[in-house]
C-alpha positions as CSV (number, residue, x, y, z in Angstrom):
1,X,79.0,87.1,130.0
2,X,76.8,90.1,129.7
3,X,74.8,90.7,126.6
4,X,76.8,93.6,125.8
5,X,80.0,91.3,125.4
6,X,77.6,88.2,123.3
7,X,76.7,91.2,121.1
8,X,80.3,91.9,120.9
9,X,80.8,88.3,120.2
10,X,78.4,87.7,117.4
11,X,79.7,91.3,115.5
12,X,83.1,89.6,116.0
13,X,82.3,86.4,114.1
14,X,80.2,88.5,111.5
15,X,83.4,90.1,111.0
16,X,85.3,87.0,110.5
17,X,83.2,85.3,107.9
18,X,80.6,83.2,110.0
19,X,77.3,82.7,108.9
20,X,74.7,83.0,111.1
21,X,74.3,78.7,111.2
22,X,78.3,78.7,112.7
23,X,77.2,82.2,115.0
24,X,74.7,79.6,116.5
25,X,76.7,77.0,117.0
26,X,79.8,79.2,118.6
27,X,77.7,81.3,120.8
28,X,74.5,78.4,121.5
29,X,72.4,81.3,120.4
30,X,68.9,80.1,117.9
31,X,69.4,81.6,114.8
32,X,66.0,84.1,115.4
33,X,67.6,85.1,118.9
34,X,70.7,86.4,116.9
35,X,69.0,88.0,114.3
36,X,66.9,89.5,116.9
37,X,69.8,91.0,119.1
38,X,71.6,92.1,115.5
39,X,68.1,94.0,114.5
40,X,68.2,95.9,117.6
41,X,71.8,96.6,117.3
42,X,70.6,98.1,114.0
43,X,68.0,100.3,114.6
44,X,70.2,101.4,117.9
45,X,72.5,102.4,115.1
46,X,70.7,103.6,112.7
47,X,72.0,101.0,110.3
48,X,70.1,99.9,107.3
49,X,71.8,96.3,107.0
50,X,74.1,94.4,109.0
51,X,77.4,95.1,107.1
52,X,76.9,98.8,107.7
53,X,76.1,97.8,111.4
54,X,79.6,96.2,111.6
55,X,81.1,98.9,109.7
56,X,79.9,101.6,111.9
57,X,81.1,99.9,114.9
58,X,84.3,98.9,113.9
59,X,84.5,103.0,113.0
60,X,83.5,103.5,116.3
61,X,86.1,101.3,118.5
62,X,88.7,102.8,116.1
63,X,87.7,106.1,117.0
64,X,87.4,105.2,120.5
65,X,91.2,103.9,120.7
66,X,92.5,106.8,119.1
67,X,91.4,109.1,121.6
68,X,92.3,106.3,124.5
69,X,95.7,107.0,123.4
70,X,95.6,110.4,123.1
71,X,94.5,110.5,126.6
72,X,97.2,108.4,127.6
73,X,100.0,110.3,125.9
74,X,98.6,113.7,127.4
């Protein structure tokens, strides 16, 4: 699994509900190595927080699947 796709996996369980205690457990991170990967995902977003972090990406695969399927019907 490439860090890319554990990011994916911890913004996924954010999503969901988890707490950053059951995030550890699922993905057999420490809980300072996933806030560390979720601060960098932050300031790579320009996001002040988390929850805007996950908002903006969810935004952003949304918007992303939209034009997949534009492309597609094209």
């Amino acid at each position: 699994m490439t860090i890319e796709q554990s990011n994916d996996n911890i913004l996924l369980l954010l999503k969901a509900g988890k707490t950053l205690k059951e995030i550890s457990g699922i993905a057999h991170l420490s809980i300072p190595a996933i806030k560390k990967r979720l601060k960098k995902l932050r300031d790579k977003y320009g996001c002040a927080n988390t929850l805007q972090l996950v908002a903006t990406l969810e935004t952003e695969r949304s918007i992303q699947k939209d034009t997949d399927l534009q492309s597609n019907n094209a």
